[in-house]
Residue, then its C-alpha position, 0 to 999 in steps of 0.5 A: x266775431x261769432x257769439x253763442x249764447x247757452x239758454x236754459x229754459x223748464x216747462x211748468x204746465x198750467x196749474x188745474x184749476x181749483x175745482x169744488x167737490x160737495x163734501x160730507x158737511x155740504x150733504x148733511x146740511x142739505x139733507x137738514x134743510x130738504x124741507x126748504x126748496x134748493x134755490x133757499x138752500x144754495x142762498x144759505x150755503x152762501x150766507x154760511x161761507x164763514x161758517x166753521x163747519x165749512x172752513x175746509x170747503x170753499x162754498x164760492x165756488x158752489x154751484x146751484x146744479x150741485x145743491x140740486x142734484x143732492x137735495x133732489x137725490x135724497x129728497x125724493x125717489x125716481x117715481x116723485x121725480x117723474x111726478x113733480x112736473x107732471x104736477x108742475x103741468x097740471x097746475x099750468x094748464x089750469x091757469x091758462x085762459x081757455x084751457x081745460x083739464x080732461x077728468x079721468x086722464x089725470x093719471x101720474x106717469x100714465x096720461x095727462x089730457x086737455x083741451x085747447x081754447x080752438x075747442x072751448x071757445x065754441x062762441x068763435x069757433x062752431x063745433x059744428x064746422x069741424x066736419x073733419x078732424x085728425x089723429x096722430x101721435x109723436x115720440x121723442x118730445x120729452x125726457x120721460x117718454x109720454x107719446x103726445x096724441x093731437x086731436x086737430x080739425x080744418x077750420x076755414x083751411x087753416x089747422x086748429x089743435x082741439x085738444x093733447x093727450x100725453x100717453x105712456x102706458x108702459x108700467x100698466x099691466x091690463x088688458x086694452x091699456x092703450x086703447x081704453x084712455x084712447x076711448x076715453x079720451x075721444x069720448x070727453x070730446x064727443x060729449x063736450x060737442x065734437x060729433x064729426x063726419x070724417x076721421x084720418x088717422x095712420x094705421x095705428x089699430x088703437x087710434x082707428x079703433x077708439x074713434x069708431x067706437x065713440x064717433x061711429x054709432x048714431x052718425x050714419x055719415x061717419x067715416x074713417x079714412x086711413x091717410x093715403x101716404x101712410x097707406x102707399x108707404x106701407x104697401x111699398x114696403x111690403x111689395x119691395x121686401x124692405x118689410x119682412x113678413x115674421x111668418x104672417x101669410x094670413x091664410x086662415x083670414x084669408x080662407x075664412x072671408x072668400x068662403x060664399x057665405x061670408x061674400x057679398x054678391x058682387x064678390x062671389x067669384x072670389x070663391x071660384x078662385x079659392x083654390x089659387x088664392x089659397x095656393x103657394x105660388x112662386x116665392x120670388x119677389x116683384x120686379x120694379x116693373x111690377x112693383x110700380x104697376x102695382x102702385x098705380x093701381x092701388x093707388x087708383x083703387x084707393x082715390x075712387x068714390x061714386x061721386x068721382x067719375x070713373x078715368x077712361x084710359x081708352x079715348x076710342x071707347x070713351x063713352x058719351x056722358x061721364x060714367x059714375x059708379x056706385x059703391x059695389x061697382x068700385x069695391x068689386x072692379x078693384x077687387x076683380x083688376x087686383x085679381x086679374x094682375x095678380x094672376x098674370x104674375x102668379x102672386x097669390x100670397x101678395x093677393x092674399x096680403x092685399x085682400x086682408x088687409x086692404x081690400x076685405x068687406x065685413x063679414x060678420x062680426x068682422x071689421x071691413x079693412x076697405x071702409x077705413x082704406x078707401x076714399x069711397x068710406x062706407x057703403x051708403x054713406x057715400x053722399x060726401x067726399x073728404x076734403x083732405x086725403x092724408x094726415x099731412x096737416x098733423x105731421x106738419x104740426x108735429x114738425x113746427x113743435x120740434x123744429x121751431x118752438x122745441x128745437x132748443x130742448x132735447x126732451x124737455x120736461x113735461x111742464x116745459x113742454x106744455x108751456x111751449x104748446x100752450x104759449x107758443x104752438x097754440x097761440x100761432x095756430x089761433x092767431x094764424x086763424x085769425x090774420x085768415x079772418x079778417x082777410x089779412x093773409x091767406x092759409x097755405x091750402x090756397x095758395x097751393x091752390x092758386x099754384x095749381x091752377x096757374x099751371x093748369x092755365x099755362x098748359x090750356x089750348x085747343x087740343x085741351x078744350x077738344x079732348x075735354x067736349x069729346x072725350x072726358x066729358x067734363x061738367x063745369x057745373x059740378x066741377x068733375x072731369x073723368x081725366x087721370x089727373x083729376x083723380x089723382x090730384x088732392x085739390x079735384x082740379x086739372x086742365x080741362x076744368x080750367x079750360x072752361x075759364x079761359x077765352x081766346x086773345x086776338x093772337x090765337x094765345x088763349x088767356x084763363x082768368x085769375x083763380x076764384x077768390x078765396x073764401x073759408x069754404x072754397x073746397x067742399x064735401x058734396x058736388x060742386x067740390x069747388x065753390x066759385x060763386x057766393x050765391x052757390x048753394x050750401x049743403x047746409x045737412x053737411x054742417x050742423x049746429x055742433x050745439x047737441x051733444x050725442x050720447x053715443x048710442x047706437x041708432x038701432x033700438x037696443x043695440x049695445x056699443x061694442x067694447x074696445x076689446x071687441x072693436x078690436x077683435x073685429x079686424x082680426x089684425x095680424x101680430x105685427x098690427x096689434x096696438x097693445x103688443x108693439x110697447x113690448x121689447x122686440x125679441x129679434x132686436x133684443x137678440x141684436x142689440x146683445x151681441x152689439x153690446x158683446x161685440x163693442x165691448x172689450x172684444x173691440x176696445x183693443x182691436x182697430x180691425x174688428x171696430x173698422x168691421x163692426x162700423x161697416x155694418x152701419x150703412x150710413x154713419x152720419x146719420x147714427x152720429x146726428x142722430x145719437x151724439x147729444x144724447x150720448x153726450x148728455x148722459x157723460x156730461x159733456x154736453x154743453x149750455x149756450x154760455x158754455x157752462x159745464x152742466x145745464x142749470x136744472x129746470x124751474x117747475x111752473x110752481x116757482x115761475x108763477x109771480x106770487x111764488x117768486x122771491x129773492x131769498x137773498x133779501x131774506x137772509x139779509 
C-alpha cells in the first residue's frame, strides 16, 4: 500500500539583532558631561537606563567604543588628539627609574626624546667603553607617523640602546628641520659623556651629517663608517638598473674634483684621464659577469685598512714578509683598479658614479665620501679598526620591536608604544647585559665566533700549515693573515690562523684546541684583533674614562664649528640623497597613484576584464594583500579584536594606568 503525504513548510530568516544607535539625546548628554573622562560618562549612562530622557534608547546595549568616539569627536580637535598621548608619553617616561627626558626635543606632533638607563647609570655602565655607537631610524611603529631614531652602543659584545628620538617633521616649514634636532639631539649626549671613536650609521646624509658635527671636532680618532651592507646594497642597485638614475650624471661634481688643483698627489692621474672620464661612452647596462666583478672589487676596496695586510692573488709572487699599506696607498690603488676596469668596459658614467659617490677625497670645503664609505676612515686616524662593519645589530633591535613586543599592535599609539620600549625592549637588553655579566650566558657575537672557528678547524691540514709559512705569511702574535677570507671575514679570522692552535694526532688526523674563552674584550680595535690571553695588553688610550665632558669645540685654535646647513653643503649630494627633501610627495609617484586611482574606480567596478588587466600589473600579489589588508580592514571597520569584538576598545592613556588615577566609578554612583 503506497502512502504520500503533502508537507507545506515557509522559511523565516533570522531576525537582525537589535542593534544600538547613539542617538540625539545620548549626544547631548555627552557633550553636557565632556568635562568628565568617558569611562565616568559611560558608568552614568548606565546608571540613567531609566531615565525618561532615554526611554526610547535601550543604553544596556551601549558600549564604551561609542561614548568614546563621540565624547573625543567634540571635545577635541584632531592636533589635541595627536597631543594627548604625546602628553601620556612624557608623563611615562618621567616616572620610569632611569629614564630621562631630553630638554629641547619636547616639541608636541614634532620629537619627543630620552635616555635610557644603559646610558644614565654611568656608575654600571663606563661611557668611556662605548667606543662605538649605532644609528638608525625606522617607520611604521605608530599610528601618527613619528620615525623612531635609536642611538645603541656594544657593550661587552652585547647591544644597549642609549637613548630614542620619536622625529616627524612634516608639518615644519624651516630650513635643516631634520637635521637640526638630529644635531641637537646627538649633542645632549655628547655633553652628558658620549664622545665616541666610531659612528655606523646608513646612508641617511642627515644622520651622517649630525654626527660629525657634534662628534667630529676635538676627537682626531673620530670615524664615520657607513654600514657595509647598505653600502653593497645600493651599488648593486645602481650597477643592475633596478635604480633609475632621474637624470643625475654628476658631471659637473665629477669635473670639479679630477681638476689637478683640487687632487691630492697620489691621484693626479686622474686628470690625464679627464677626458674619458668626462666622455659618454656606451649607454648599455652591465652584463652579470661584470656586474659581479664589480662586486667583488668594491667590496675588497671597502674592507681594506693599513692595519690589514694586503691579499696576495698570485702565490708565485707572493712576497716574503706580509706587505701593509698606508692610507694613500689603499685610497689611490682602488682608485687606479676601479679606473683600469672601468675602462676595459668602456663605463666612464659608472666611473663617474663611483668617484662621486664612493671613492672622491675632500677638496676644499668639500666633504670626502671615501672617509665615511671605507674601513680605512680618515687619514691619520688609521691607528684602529671597527670592530663591527654594518649596522646589522640595530636592524635586529628594530625587528624584536616589531616582531616580539609590538606584534600584537598595528601602530599603537605613542604612549603604548614607549611603555613597550620602556618595560619590554629595554629591560631584555639590560637584563641580557646582565646574564653576560655574571657569567650565565653567552651573546650571539661569540657563539658566531665560536662557529667560525669550528669550521676553520675542521678544514686545517698539511697544505693549510704549508701555504700559511710560504705563501700568506700569516703573524700569530698579531692575528692577521694576508689570505682573502681574512679580509672578507666580519670576525678576522680564517684556516691559517687557526692552524697555529692545532698539533698533529698520533693518526696523522690533526686536532685544533677549543676557541679561547670568552671574555667581554675578546675582539679589539688595535692589533692584536684577538685577545687570547688575560695578560695581554690593553690599549688603555682606546678607552678613556668616559667622565670628561667635551664642549665640542674644534682642536684648532679659533676654529668654528661648522653649521648643519654647511656640513651638508659639503658633500654636495645629489637630489635623490638630500635628507631634508625625501618627506616631500614624489611627483612621479603621485602621477602613478592618479591614474591608479582612475583606473580602480568606476572604470574597473563593472568590468572583470580591465580588474584582471589591472591585477597583472601587481607582480606579486601576495605580498600587496599581507602587507595592506589590515590596515585596509582597520580603516571599513572590519577589523576584529582577539575576542571577536566588533570594534577594538579605545586605548587608556598612562594617565588613567597610574594606580592613584585608578578608581571604580561604579562605586561612586552607588
Amino acid at each position: 500500500m503506497h502512502e504520500s503525504a503533502i508537507i507545506i513548510y515557509e522559511h523565516n530568516g533570522h531576525t537582525e539583532s537589535p542593534r544600538f544607535h547613539v542617538t540625539e539625546e545620548i549626544c547631548n548628554y555627552v557633550m553636557e558631561q565632556k568635562h568628565l573622562p568617558p569611562r565616568q560618562i559611560y558608568w552614568n549612562l548606565i546608571q540613567l537606563a531609566d531615565d525618561p530622557r532615554f526611554e526610547k534608547t535601550e543604553l544596556h546595549t551601549i558600549t564604551r567604543q561609542q561614548v568614546y568616539n563621540v565624547w573625543l569627536s567634540n571635545t577635541k580637535t584632531q592636533w589635541e588628539r595627536d597631543t594627548d598621548d604625546f602628553r601620556s608619553a612624557q608623563l611615562l617616561i618621567a616616572e620610569q627609574d632611569g629614564y630621562h627626558l631630553i630638554e629641547g626635543l619636547q616639541e608636541p606632533g614634532v620629537s619627543l626624546a630620552f635616555t635610557t638607563p644603559c646610558f644614565s647609570n654611568y656608575e654600571k655602565y663606563n661611557r668611556g667603553k662605548m667606543t662605538e655607537v649605532f644609528i638608525d631610524s625606522t617607520f611604521g611603529t605608530n599610528k601618527h607617523g613619528y620615525e623612531l631614531y635609536c642611538v645603541l652602543a656594544e657593550y661587552d659584545l652585547v647591544s644597549l640602546p642609549l637613548s630614542y628620538l620619536f622625529l616627524d617633521t612634516r608639518n615644519v616649514k624651516e630650513d635643516g628641520k631634520r637635521g637640526i634636532r638630529l644635531t641637537g639631539w646627538l649633542a645632549a649626549l655628547r655633553d652628558a659623556g658620549l664622545n665616541p671613536n666610531v659612528v655606523h650609521t646608513d646612508k641617511d646624509f642627515a644622520e651622517v651629517t649630525a654626527a660629525s658635527i657634534v662628534f667630529k671636532p676635538n676627537n682626531p680618532a673620530y670615524n664615520h663608517h657607513l654600514c657595509l651592507w647598505h653600502s653593497l646594497r645600493a651599488i648593486d642597485q645602481k650597477i643592475t638598473g633596478k635604480v633609475k638614475d632621474k637624470g643625475n650624471d654628476s658631471t659637473d661634481i665629477v669635473g670639479n674634483s679630477i681638476r689637478a688643483t683640487a687632487l691630492p698627489e697620489y691621484l693626479l692621474f686622474l686628470s690625464d684621464e679627464s677626458d674619458w672620464i668626462l666622455s659618454k661612452g656606451q649607454n648599455k647596462r652591465c652584463s652579470a659577469e661584470q656586474a659581479q666583478t664589480l662586486r667583488g672589487m668594491i667590496k675588497r676596496h671597502l674592507l681594506r685598512h693599513p692595519l690589514l695586510p694586503e691579499v696576495v692573488d698570485d702565490k708565485k709572487a707572493a712576497p716574503s714578509t706580509l706587505q701593509f699599506k698606508s692610507y694613500e696607498e689603499i685610497h689611490g690603488c682602488s682608485v687606479k683598479e676601479m679606473l683600469e676596469y672601468c675602462k676595459s668596459i668602456d663605463q666612464p658614467k659608472l666611473f663617474r658614479y663611483f668617484w662621486a659617490n664612493w671613492y672622491r677625497p675632500s677638496f676644499g670645503n668639500v666633504g670626502s665620501r671615501w672617509e665615511i664609505a671605507s674601513l680605512s676612515g680618515r687619514r691619520g686616524s688609521d691607528a684602529s679598526i671597527p670592530i663591527s662593519r654594518t649596522t646589522m645589530r640595530l636592524e635586529s633591535h628594530w625587528r624584536i620591536l616589531k616582531k616580539d613586543y609590538a606584534s600584537r599592535f598595528t601602530r599603537p599609539r605613542l604612549d603604548v608604544l614607549t611603555y613597550i620600549i620602556c618595560t619590554g625592549l629595554v629591560r631584555s637588553r639590560m637584563h641580557s647585559h646582565t646574564q653576560v655579566e655574571a657569567g650565565r650566558k653567552k651573546p650571539s657575537a661569540y657563539h658566531d665566533f665560536v662557529h667560525l672557528w669550528r669550521v676553520c678547524a675542521s678544514a686545517v691540514d698539511s697544505s693549510v700549515i704549508s701555504d700559511r709559512d710560504e705563501v700568506y705569511h700569516a703573524d700569530q702574535g698579531k692575528w692577521v693573515c694576508s689570505c682573502p677570507s681574512f679580509i672578507l671575514n666580519a670576525r678576522y679570522i680564517c684556516k691559517h690562523l687557526v692552524s697555529f692552535y692545532c698539533s698533529l694526532n698520533a693518526d696523522g688526523k690533526y686536532i685544533v684546541r677549543p676557541p679561547p674563552s670568552f671574555r667581554p674584550d675578546l675582539f679589539q680595535e688595535t692589533l692584536p684583533l684577538l685577545r687570547f690571553n688575560v695578560s695581554d695588553p690593553v690599549d688603555v688610550e682606546n678607552i678613556r674614562s668616559g667622565t670628561e665632558v667635551t664642549n665640542g669645540a674644534d682642536n684648532r685654535a679659533g676654529a668654528v664649528p661648522p653649521t648643519y646647513a654647511e656640513e651638508l653643503e659639503s658633500f654636495q649630494l645629489l637630489p635623490s640623497e638630500n635628507p631634508e627633501t625625501v618627506e616631500e610627495n614624489d611627483e612621479e609617484s603621485m602621477e602613478l597613484l592618479g591614474i591608479l586611482r582612475w583606473a580602480v574606480g568606476d572604470q574597473c567596478a563593472s568590468n572583470p576584464r580591465m580588474q584582471r588587466d589591472i591585477c597583472r600589473f601587481i607582480p606579486n600579489a601576495a605580498s600587496f594583500i599581507a602587507h595592506f589588508k589590515r590596515p585596509y580592514e582597520e580603516a571599513l571597520g572590519r577589523s576584529q579584536s582577539e575576542v571577536n569584538h566588533t570594534m577594538r576598545k579605545a586605548p587608556k592613556t598612562y594617565y588613567y594606568m597610574r594606580p592613584q588615577n585608578q578608581h571604580n566609578p561604579s562605586s561612586e554612583t552607588r
